[in-house]
N, C-alpha and C positions, 0 to 999 in steps of 0.2 A: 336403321336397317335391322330386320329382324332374324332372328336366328337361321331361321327356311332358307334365306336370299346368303345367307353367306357358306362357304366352302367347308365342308366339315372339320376338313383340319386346322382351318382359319379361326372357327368357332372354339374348337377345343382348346388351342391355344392363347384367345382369349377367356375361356371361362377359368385356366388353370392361374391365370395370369391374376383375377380376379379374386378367385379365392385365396392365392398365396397371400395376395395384400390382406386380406379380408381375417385371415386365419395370423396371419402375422399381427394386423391391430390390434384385435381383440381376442385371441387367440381359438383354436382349431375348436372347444367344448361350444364356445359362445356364438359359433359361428354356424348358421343355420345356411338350407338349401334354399329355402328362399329369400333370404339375404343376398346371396351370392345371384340368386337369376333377377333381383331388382335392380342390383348395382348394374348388373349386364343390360337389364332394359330388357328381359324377354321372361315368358312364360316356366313357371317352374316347369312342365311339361316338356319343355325345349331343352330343357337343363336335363331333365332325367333321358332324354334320349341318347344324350352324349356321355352323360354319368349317374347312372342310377345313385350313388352316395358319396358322401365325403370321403370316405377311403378312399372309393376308386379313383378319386381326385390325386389325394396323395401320392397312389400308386403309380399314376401315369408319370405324376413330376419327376418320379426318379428312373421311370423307364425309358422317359422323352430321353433326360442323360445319356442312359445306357446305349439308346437308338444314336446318340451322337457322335460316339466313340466308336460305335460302328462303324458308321458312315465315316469319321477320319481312316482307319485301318483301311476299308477299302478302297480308299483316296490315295493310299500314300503308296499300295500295293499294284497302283498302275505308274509310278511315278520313278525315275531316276535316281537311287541312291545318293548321298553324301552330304555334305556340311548345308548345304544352301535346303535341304529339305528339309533338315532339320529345324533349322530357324523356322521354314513355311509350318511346320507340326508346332512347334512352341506360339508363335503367333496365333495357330486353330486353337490350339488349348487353351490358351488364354481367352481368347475369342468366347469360346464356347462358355467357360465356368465363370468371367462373366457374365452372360447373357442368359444362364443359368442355374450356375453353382452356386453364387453369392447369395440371390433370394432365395435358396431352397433351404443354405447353411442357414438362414434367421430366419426361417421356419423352424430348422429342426431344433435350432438351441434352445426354443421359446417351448419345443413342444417332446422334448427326446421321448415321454415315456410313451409314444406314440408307435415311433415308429421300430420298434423291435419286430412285429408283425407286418410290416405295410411294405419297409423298404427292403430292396433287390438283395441279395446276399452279398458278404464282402467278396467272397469266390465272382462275382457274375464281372464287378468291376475289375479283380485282378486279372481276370480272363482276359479282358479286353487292354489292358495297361500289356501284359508279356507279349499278345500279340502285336501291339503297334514298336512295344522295342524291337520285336524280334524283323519286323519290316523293315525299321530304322536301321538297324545296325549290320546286319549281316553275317555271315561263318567269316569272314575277314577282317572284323573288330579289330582292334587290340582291347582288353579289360578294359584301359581308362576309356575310351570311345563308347564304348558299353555303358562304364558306370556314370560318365559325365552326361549322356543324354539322361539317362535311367534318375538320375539326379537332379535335370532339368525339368522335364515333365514331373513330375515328382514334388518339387519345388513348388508348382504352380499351385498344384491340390493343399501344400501346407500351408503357401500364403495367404489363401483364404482362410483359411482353417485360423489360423496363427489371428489374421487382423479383427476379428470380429468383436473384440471389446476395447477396439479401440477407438478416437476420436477423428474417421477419415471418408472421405467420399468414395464413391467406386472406383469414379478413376484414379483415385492417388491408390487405392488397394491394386487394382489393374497395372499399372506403372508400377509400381515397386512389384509386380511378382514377373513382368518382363523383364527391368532390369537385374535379378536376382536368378532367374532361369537364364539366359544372357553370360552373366559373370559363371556360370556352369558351362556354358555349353555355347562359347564365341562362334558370332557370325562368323563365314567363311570370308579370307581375304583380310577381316580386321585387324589381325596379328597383335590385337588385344581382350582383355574380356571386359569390352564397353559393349551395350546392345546400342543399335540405331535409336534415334529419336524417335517415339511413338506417334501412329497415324496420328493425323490432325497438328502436331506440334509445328510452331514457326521459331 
């Protein structure tokens, strides 16, 4: 199917998708724009409609994040306060930096001197991290309620960070950063800090 016939944001998410693998290979210098629209099976021309150059490739990988965190915060600002949401927020973050963080992190390690100019500022992320505590938590807190989620989510972003030279698949990186956010920030009802067994487990 070519580029025309599929949905813009379908497309973009596949070319980003693409290039990550492509710039993570052989890394981001080596890696040319029509490289990237052969692997896709389309037109350099179809490619540049979506992203005239490899920056802006970069750029979006870490804005799609940013757009992520959004979308949680105002998820969780139509939602019922208290323990069982929070669980549902740690499961999203997880979810998400998965499905996102992991390949972006082994891009950026392969390529740090890149992105001093490309990626979002550190202020843009913590903007979005006080807003979703400040959702979570409420003028009602106590401190530890505060710092124990603040801790949790928190957790998720180091466990990737932390596993990256190590010898593990996604999902054992994924599973070890739920049950470690988890052992912070117990399910509701548990009356211990075990986390439930992760989707798919038997």
């Amino acid at each position: 199917m070519g580029a025309a016939q599929r949905r813009g944001s379908d497309t973009k998410a596949e070319i980003r998708a693409v290039a990550l693998e492509l710039f993570t290979e052989q890394g981001y210098e080596a890696t040319s724009l029509r490289e990237i629209a052969e692997r896709l099976g389309v037109t350099k021309a179809a490619l540049y409609y979506h992203f005239p150059s490899k920056e802006e490739i970069v750029r979006s990988l870490f804005t799609e994040y940013l757009a992520a965190l959004d979308e949680l915060v105002s998820w969780v600002r139509t939602q019922p306060p208290g323990p069982e949401l929070r669980a549902q927020v740690i499961d999203r973050m997880i979810a998400t930096a998965s499905e996102q963080k992991l390949p972006v992190m082994r891009f950026a390690l392969t390529n740090q001197h890149l992105l001093k100019d490309l990626r979002p500022d550190r202020e843009n992320v913590l903007e979005r991290l006080n807003a979703l505590y400040d959702s979570l938590t409420g003028p009602d807190a106590t401190v530890e309620e505060a710092i124990r989620i603040r801790m949790a989510l928190l957790s998720v972003h180091f466990a990737f960070h932390a596993a990256q030279d190590l010898d593990a698949t996604d999902r054992q990186i994924t599973d070890a950063a739920r049950s470690i956010a988890y052992l912070l920030n117990p399910p509701a009802g548990t009356g211990r800090a075990e986390p439930p067994a992760p989707p798919g487990a038997h």
